[in-house]
N, C-alpha and C positions, 0 to 999 in steps of 0.2 A: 151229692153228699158234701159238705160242709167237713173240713180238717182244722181243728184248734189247737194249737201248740199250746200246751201248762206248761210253764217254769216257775221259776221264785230261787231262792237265794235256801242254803242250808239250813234248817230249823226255822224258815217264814212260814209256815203251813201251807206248803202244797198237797202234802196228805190230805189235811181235811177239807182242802177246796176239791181235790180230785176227787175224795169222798161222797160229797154232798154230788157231783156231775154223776158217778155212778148210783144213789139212791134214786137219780131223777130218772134213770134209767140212760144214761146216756152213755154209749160203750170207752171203754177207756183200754188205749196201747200206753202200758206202763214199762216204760225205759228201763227201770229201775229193777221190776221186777222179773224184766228178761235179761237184764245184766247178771244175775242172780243164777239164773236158769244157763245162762253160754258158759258158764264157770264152771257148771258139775261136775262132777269126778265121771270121764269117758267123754266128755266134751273136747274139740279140738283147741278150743280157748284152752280149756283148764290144763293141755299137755305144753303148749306154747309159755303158759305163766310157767308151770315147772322147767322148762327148759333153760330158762332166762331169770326167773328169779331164786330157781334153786328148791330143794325140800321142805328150806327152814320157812316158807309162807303157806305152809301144810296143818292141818291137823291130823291126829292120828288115822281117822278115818279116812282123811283124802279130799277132804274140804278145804276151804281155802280159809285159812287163817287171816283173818279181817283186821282185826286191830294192827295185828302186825305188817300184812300189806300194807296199811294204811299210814303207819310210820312211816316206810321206806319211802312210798312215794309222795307223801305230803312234805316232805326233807329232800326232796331230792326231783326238779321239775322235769329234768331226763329224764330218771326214772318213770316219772308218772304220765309223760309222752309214750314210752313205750308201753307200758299197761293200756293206755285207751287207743293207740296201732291197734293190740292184740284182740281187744274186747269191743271196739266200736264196731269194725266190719259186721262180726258176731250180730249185735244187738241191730244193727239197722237191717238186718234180712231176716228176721222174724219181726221186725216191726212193719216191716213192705209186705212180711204173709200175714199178717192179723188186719193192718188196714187193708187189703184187697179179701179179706172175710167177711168185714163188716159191709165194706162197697159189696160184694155180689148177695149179702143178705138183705140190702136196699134199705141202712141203717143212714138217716138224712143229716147225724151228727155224730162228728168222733172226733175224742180228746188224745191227743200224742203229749202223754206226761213225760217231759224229757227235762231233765234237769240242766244240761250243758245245750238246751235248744240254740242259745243265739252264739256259743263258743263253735258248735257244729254245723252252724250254717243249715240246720233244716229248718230256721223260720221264713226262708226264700220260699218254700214250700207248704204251705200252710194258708187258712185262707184267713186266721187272726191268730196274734199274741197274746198270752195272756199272762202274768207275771203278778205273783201272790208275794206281797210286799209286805215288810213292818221293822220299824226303826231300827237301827245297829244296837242300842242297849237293849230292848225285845228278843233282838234276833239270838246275842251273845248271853244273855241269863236263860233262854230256852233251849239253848244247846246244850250248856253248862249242867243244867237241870235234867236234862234228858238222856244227853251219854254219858257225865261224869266226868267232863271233862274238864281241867283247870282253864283257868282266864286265859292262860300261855297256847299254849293247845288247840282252844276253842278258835280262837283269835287268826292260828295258823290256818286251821282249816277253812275258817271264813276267807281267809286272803287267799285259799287256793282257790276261789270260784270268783267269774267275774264281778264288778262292784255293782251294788243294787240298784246304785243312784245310775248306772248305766243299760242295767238291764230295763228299769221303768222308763228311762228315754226312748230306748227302742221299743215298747210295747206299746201294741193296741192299745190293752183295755191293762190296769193297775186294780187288783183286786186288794184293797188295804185290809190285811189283818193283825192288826198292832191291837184290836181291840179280843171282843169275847167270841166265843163259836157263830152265839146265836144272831150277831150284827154281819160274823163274813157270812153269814151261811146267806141270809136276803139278800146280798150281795149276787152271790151264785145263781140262786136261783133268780132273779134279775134278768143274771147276764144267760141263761140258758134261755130265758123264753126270747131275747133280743136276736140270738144268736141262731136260736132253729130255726129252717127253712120253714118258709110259707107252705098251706096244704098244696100247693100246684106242684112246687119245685119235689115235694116230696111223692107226690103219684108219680111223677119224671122220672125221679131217681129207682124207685118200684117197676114202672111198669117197661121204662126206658131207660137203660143206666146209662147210656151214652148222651141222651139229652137232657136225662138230671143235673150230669157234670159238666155239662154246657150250661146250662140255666144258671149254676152254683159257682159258675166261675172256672171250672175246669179246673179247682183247685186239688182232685184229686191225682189227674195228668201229672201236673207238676210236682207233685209231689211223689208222685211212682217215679217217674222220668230223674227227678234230683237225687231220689235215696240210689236209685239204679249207677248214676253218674258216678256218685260218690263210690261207690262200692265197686268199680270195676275203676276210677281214675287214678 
């Protein structure tokens, strides 16, 4: 089985690149959406934010108050070191149980949407990069447009994730989407058929999962073995 790291930068479209990987059928461990999920109210995450950041990042119901976590720690880069201590261990041990899912269901491709992939060091782990780009005025009018956020604001938030022009140096493959749906979407779909294992590799992975991930690089080893590290170093 084949491991493909997605990133991109705040508001580049990795939604709709992710997107189009899941229409084609291709299973997606989404970061984002299990960052989501370690948060709930009875979650060990979500007691450790209140401990440390107090009631007032609460909703009434016991939700986590977003906008406003998202001030403190976008203002403040201690702060926002402590929030991802709290919340990364969380999200990488259900991201290690979903990708050893798809490996035992002898799925021959899986996408690890992870927005801080090369701040986190799990692109060591992965068998390509993939990094959904589009220019800095692109990027800052679609964030603007899409949270509400002023130029000031916008701008911050962009400067808290690493810079793009450094994320596309370290990737694999630069999926450009500065343009329309319909130009990344060929893109995608491209890179999907480039990127799935051959039929041999993938009876391997079905019929022999030990010599699928030998044939495919043993890129799921390291990847178990690195999230493992991480999570216990």
């Amino acid at each position: 089985m084949k491991v493909i790291g997605l990133t991109g930068g705040i508001a580049t479209g990795k939604s709709t690149v992710s997107a189009t990987f899941r229409e084609a059928g291709i299973p997606i461990v989404d970061a984002d959406l299990i960052a989501r999920q370690v948060v709930e109210p009875g979650q060990p995450a979500h007691r450790a934010i209140a401990q440390h950041f107090g009631p007032g990042v609460f909703l009434p119901n016991g939700t986590l108050d977003r906008p406003r976590l998202g001030q403190i720690i976008f203002a403040d880069e201690t702060q926002r070191r402590v929030l991802n201590g709290i919340t990364h261990p969380a999200v990488r041990r259900r991201m290690l149980r979903e990708v050893l899912c798809h490996y035992l269901h002898g799925s021959p491709l899986v996408v690890l949407d992870v927005p801080l992939l090369f701040e986190s060091q799990l692109d060591r782990f992965v068998s390509a990069t993939v990094v959904v780009y589009c220019d800095e005025a692109t990027q800052l009018a679609r964030l603007m447009g899409r949270d509400g956020f002023d130029e000031t604001t916008a701008r911050q938030r962009m400067a808290a994730q690493m810079d793009m022009e450094a994320k596309c140096a370290r990737a694999d493959i630069v999926i450009d989407n500065t343009g329309d749906r319909a130009a990344t979407r060929v893109q995608v779909l491209r890179l999907i058929k480039r990127l799935t294992p051959g039929t041999l590799a993938a009876i391997l992975a079905v019929v022999l999962p030990v010599g699928g991930a030998f044939f495919t690089g043993a890129f799921l080893v390291r990847l178990l073995f690195g999230l493992l590290r991480r999570l216990t170093g």
